[in-house]
C-alpha positions as CSV (number, residue, x, y, z in Angstrom):
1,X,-14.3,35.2,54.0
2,X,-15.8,35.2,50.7
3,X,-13.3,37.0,48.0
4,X,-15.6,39.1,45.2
5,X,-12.6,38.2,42.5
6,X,-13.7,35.1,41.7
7,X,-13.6,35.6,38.3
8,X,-9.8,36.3,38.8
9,X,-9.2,33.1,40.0
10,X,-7.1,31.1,37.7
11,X,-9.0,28.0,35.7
12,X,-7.8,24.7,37.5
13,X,-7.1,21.6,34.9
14,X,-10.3,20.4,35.6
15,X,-11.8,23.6,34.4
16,X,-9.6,23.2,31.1
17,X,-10.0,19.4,30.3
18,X,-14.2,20.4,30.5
19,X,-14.0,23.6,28.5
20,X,-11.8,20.7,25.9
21,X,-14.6,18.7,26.0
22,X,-17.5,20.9,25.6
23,X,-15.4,22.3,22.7
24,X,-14.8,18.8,21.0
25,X,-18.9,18.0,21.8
26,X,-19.5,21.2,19.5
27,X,-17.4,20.4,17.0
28,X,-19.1,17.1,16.9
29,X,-22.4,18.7,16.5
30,X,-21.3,21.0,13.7
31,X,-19.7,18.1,12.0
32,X,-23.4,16.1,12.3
33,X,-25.2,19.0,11.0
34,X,-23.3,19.2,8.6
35,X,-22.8,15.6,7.4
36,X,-26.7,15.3,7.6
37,X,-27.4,18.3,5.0
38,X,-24.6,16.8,2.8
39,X,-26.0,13.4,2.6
40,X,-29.5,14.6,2.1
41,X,-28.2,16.6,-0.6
42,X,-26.4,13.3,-2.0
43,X,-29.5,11.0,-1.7
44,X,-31.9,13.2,-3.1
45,X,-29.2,13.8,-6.4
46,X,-28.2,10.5,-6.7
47,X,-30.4,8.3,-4.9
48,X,-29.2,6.2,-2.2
49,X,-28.5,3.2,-4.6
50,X,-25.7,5.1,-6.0
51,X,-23.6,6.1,-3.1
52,X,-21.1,3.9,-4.1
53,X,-17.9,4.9,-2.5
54,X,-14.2,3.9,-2.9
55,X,-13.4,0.4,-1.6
56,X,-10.0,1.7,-0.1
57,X,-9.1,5.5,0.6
58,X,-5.8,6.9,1.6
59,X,-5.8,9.7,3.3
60,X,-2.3,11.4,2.5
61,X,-0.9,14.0,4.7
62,X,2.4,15.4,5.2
63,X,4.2,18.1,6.3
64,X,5.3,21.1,4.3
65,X,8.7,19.3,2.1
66,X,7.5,16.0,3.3
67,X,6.8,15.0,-0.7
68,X,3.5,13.9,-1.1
69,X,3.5,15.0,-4.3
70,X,7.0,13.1,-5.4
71,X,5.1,9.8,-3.5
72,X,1.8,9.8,-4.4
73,X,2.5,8.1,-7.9
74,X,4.9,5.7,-5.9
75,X,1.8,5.1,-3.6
76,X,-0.8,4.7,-6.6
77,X,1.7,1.8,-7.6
78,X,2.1,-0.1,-4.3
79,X,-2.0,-0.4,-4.1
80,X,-2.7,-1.1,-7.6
81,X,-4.8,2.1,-8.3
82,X,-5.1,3.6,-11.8
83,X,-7.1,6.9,-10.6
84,X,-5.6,10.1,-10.1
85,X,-5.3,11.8,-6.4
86,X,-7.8,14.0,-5.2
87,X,-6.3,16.7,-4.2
88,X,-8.0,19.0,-2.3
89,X,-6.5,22.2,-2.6
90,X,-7.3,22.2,-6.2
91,X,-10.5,20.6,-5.4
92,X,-11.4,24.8,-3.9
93,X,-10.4,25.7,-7.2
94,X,-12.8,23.6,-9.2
95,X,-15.7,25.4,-11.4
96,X,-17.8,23.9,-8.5
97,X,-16.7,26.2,-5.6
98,X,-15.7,28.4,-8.0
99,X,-19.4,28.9,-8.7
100,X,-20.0,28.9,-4.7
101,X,-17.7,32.0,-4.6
102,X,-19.0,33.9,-7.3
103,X,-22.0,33.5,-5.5
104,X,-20.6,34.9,-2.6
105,X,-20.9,31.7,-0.3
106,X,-17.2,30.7,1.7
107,X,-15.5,27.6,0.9
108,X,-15.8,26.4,4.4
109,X,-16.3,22.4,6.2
110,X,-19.9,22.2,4.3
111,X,-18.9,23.2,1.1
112,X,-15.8,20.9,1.2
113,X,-17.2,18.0,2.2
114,X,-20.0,18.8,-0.4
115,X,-17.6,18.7,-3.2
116,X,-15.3,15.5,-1.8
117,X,-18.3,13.4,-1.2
118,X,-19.8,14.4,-4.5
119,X,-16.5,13.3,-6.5
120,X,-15.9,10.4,-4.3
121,X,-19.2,8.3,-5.7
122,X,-17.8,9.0,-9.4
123,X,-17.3,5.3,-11.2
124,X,-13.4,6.1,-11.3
125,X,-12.9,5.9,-8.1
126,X,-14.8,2.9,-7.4
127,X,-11.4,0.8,-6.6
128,X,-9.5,3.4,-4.4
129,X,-8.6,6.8,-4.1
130,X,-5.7,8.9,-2.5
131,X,-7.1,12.3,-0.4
132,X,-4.4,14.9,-0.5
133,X,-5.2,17.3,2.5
134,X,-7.9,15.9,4.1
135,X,-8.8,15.9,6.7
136,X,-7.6,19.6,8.2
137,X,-10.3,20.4,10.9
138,X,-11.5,18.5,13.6
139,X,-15.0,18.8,11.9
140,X,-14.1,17.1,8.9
141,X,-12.4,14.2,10.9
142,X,-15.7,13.9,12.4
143,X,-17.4,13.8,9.2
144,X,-14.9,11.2,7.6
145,X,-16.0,9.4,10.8
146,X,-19.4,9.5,9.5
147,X,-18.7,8.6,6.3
148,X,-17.1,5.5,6.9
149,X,-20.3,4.4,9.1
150,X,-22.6,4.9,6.4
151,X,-20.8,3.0,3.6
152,X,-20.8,0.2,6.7
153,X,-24.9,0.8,6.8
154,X,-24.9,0.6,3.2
155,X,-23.1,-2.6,2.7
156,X,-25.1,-4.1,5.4
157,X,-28.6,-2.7,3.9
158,X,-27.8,-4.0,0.2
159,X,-25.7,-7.3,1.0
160,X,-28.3,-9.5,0.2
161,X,-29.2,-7.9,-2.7
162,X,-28.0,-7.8,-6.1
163,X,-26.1,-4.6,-5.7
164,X,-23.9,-6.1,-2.8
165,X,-20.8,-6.0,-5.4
166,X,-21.0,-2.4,-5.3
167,X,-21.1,-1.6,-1.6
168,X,-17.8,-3.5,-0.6
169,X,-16.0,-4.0,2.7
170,X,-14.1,-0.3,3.0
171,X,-11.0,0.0,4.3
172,X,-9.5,3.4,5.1
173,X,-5.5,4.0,5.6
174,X,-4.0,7.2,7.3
175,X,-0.7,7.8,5.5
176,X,1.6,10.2,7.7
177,X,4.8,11.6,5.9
178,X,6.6,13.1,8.7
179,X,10.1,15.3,8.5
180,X,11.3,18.0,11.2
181,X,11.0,21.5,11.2
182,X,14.7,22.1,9.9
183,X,14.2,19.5,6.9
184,X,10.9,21.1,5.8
185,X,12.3,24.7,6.0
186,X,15.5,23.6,3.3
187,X,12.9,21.7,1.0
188,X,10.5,24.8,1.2
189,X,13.4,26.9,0.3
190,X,14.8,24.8,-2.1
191,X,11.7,24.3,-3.8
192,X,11.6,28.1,-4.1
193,X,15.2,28.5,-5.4
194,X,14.5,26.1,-8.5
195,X,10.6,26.8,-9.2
196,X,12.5,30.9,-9.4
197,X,15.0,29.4,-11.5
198,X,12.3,27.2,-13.8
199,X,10.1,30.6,-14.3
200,X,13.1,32.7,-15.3
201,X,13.7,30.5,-18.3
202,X,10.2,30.1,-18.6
203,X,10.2,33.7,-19.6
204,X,13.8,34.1,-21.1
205,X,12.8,31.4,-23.8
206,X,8.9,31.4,-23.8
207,X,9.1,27.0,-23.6
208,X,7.3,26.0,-20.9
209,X,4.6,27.1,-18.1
210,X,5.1,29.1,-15.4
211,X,4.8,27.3,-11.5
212,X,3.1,29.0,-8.8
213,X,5.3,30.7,-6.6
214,X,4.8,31.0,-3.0
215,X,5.9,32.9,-0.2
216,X,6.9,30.8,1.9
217,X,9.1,29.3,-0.3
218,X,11.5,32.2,0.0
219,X,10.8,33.8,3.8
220,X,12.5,31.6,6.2
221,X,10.1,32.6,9.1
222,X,7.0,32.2,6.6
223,X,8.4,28.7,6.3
224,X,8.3,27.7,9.5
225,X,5.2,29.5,10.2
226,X,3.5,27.1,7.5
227,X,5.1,23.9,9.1
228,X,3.6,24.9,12.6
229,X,0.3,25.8,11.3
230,X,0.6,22.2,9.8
231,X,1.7,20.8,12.9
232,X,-1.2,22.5,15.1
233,X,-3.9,21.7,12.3
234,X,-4.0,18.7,9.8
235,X,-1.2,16.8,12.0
236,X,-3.3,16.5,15.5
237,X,-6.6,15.9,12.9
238,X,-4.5,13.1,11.6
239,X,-3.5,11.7,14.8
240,X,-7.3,12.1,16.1
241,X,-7.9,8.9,13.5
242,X,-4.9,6.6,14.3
243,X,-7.3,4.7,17.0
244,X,-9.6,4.4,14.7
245,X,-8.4,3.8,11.3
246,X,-5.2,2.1,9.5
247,X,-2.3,4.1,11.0
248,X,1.1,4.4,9.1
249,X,3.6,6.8,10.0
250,X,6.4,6.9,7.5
251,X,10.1,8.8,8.0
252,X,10.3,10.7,4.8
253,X,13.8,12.5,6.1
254,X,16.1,10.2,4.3
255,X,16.5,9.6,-0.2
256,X,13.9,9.2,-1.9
257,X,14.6,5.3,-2.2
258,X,14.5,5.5,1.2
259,X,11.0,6.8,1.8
260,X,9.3,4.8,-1.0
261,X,10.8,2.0,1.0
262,X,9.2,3.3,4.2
263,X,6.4,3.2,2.4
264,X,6.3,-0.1,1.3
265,X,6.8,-2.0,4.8
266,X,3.9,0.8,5.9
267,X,2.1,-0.8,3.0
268,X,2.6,-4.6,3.1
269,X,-0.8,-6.7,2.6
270,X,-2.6,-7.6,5.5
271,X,-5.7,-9.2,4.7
272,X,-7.2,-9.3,8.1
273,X,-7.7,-5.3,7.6
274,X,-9.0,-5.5,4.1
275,X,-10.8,-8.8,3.0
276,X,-14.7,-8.8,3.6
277,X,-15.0,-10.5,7.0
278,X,-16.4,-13.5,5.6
279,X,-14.2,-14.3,2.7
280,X,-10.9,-13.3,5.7
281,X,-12.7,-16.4,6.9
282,X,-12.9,-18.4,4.4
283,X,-9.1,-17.9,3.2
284,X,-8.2,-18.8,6.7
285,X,-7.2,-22.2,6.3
286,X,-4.5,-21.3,3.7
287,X,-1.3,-19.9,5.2
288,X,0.2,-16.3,4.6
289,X,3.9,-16.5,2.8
290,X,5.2,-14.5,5.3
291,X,4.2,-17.0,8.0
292,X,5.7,-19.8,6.2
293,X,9.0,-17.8,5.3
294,X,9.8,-16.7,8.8
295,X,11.7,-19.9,10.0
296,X,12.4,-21.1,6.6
297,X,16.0,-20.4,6.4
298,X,16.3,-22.4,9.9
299,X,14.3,-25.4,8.8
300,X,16.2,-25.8,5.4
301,X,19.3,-25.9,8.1
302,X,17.6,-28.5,10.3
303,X,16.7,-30.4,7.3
304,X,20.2,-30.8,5.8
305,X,22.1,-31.5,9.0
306,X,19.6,-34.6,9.3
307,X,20.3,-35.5,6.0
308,X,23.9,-35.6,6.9
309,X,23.6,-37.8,10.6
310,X,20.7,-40.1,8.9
311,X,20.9,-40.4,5.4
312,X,24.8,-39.9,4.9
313,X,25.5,-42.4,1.9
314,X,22.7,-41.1,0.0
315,X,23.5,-37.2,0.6
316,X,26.8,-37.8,-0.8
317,X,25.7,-39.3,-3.4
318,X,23.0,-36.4,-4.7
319,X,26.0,-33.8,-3.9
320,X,28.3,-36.0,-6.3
321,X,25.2,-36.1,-8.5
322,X,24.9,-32.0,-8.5
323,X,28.3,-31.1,-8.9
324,X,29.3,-34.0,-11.7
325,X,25.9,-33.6,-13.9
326,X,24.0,-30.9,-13.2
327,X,26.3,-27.9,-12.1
328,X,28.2,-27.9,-15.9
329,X,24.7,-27.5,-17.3
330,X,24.2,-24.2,-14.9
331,X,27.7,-22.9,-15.6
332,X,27.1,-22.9,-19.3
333,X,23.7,-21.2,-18.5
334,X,25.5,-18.2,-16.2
335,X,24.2,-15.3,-18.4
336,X,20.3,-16.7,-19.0
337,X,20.0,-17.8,-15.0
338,X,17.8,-20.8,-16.2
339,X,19.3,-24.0,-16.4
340,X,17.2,-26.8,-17.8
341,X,18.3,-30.9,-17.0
342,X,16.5,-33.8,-18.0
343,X,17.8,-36.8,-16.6
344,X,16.7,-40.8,-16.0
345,X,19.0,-41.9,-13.2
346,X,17.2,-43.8,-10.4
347,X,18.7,-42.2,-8.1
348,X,16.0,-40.0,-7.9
349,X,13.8,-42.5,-7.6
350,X,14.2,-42.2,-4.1
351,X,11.8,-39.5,-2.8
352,X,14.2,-38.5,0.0
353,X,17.2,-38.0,-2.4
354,X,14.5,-35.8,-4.7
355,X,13.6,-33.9,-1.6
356,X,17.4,-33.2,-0.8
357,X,18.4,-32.2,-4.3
358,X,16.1,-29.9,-4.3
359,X,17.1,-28.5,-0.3
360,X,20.8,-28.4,-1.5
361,X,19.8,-25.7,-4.4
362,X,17.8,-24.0,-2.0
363,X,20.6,-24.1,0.8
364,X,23.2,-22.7,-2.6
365,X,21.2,-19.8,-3.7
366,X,19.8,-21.4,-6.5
367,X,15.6,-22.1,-7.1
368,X,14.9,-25.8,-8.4
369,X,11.7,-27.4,-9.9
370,X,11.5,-31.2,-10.5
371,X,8.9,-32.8,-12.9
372,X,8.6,-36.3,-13.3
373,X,7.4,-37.5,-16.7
374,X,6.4,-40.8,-17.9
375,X,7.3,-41.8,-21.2
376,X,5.8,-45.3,-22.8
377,X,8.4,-46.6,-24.9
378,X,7.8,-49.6,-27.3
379,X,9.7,-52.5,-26.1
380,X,8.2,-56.1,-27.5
381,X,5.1,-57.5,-29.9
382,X,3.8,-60.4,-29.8
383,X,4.0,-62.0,-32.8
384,X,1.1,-64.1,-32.6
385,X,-1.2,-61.4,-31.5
386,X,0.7,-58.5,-32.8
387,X,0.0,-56.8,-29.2
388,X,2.6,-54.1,-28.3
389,X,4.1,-54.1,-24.9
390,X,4.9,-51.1,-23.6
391,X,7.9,-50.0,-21.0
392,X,7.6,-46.9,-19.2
393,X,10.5,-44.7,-19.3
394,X,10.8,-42.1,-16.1
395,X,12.2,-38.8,-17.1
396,X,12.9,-35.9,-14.3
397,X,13.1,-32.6,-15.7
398,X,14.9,-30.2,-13.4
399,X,14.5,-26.7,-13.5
400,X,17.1,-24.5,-12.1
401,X,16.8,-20.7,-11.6
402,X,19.1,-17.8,-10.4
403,X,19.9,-14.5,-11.1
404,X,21.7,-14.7,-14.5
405,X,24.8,-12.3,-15.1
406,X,24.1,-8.6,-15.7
407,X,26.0,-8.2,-19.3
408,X,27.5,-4.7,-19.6
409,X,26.6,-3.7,-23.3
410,X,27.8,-0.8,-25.9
């Protein structure tokens, strides 16, 4: 029997997981309609020889409290970027959209990416750029998507021309601050208690300007209402890019110290991720630091136990050699933390005492340098001829470096 309620029936997942992906295949469209009228509207302003974009871009997100604001100029430092952030918030309130509302047009996925893209290709920005709040809709995820294809296309289309330093290899970093609901709620309110107390003597004493207030930095429930909006909106666009682009998720609960470390290992150099392809390559050959350091410690170990089973007699006889001649020098040197020795005995001569003089200050904390320099020294003439002979004096010049002491002063 055929029931006439079908539309009572309740959706299966099936049902759902197609009405998620006819949803996602129109925000898709919307995002290449509207990427396609924005970089029409680019090429035929600029010309397609000028859409020169950032070589890196951070995209900075971060939950209500997370301090993206306190980090960014932390950030700026670890990359090496001089330009400030783009923020997009106060992008909205730039003459430019300010001119699109006056006109009566909303500040919606078109006109954003209109006015990021636009300031994107300015010259400052050539080297990098932090993106604060953006992406927050799936439709501008899909345009960043598109974006980073068409810097590709453009590096491809004007490599072999004499533009190709301007359309670089880009690299593109999704920077996460995350803290919990309860941590965001105290920094919101927090935030509100001394931007109140700021504004107060703002006005008592007329020094100063005035900070924006906001609501949610004094309602509880408005405060955890803006962290689940964040949660529900820029967070899952975030997370739609890890796949795709550089991913780094960084705990910002803890100190401050804490978080720009975070930050740091989120940040450390890889050039695999951000070297053209070709000159990754061509660098290939040379080892990374970190791959030499990583069993350093236990090969300086190996090292110096060999030294003691085969070459006994001569490794006393550079630690009698450190600890008679050169360890006075680095005493009287304590403060500085450079010690400089210049010394002719043979004993280091011998390229296996040389090499462990130089492991037993490694072993000890300390960081030593040895030069050899070859002195000619007059020694006989001829008196018939009046040639000069010549005897070359060898002169090591040791270098010793370590932290120096920290003098307490005043």
């Amino acid at each position: 029997m055929t029931s006439e309620n079908n539309s009572l029936v309740p959706a299966t997942s099936t049902d759902s997981a197609k009405q998620t992906i006819r949803h996602q295949d129109l925000e898709i469209k919307d995002a290449q309609v509207i990427f396609d009228a924005v970089w029409h509207d680019l090429e035929s302003r600029f010309g397609r020889d000028q859409l020169r974009f950032p070589k890196e871009i951070i995209l900075l997100g971060g939950a209500p409290g997370s301090g993206k604001g306190t980090n960014t100029a932390f950030i700026l430092k670890a990359r090496g970027l001089t330009c400030e952030p783009i923020v997009v918030s106060a992008l909205l309130d730039s003459p430019e959209a300010k001119s699109l509302k006056d006109a009566g047009q909303m500040v919606g996925d078109r006109q954003v990416i209109g006015l990021l893209f636009s300031r994107l290709i300015q010259e400052t920005y050539r080297d990098g750029v932090i993106l604060d709040g953006f992406p927050r809709t799936q439709v501008q995820v899909e345009c960043l998507k598109f974006l980073v294809d068409k810097m590709h296309g453009l590096r491809r289309e004007f490599y072999k021309s004499p533009l190709r330093a301007h359309f670089r290899h880009p690299t593109v970093h999704i920077m996460a601050l995350f803290v919990d609901e309860k941590t965001s709620v105290e920094r919101q309110l927090k935030r509100g208690l001394e931007i109140r107390k700021h504004n107060e003597e703002v006005r008592r004493t007329g020094l100063g300007e005035i900070q924006e207030e906001r609501a949610t930095d004094y309602d509880v429930d408005l405060a955890r209402r803006r962290y689940r909006v964040f949660k529900e909106q820029t967070w899952d666009a975030l997370q739609s890019l890890r796949e795709i682009f550089h991913y780094h998720l960084v705990n910002a609960q803890g100190a401050l110290e804490e978080v720009e470390q975070n930050i740091l290992h989120e940040l450390q150099y890889q050039s695999s991720l951000e070297l053209d392809p070709r000159t990754h390559d061509r660098l290939r050959a040379i080892p990374v630091a970190n791959d030499i350091i990583i069993h350093a410690r236990q090969e300086l170990v190996k090292r110096l136990d060999t030294y003691e089973y085969e070459h006994s007699e001569l490794f006393g006889r550079v630690v009698v050699f450190i600890d008679k001649k050169i360890m006075p020098i680095i005493l009287r040197h304590a403060i500085s933390g450079v010690a400089l020795v210049n010394t002719e005995d043979l004993l280091l001569d011998d390229p296996i005492a040389l090499a462990i003089l130089i492991d037993i200050f490694s072993e000890r904390g300390f960081h030593a340098t040895v030069d050899l320099h070859r002195i000619e020294i007059p020694d006989q003439m001829d008196v018939t001829t009046g040639k000069l002979t010549c005897r070359i004096k060898k002169v090591f010049r040791i270098q010793i470096r370590f932290r120096g002491s920290e003098i307490r002063r005043g």
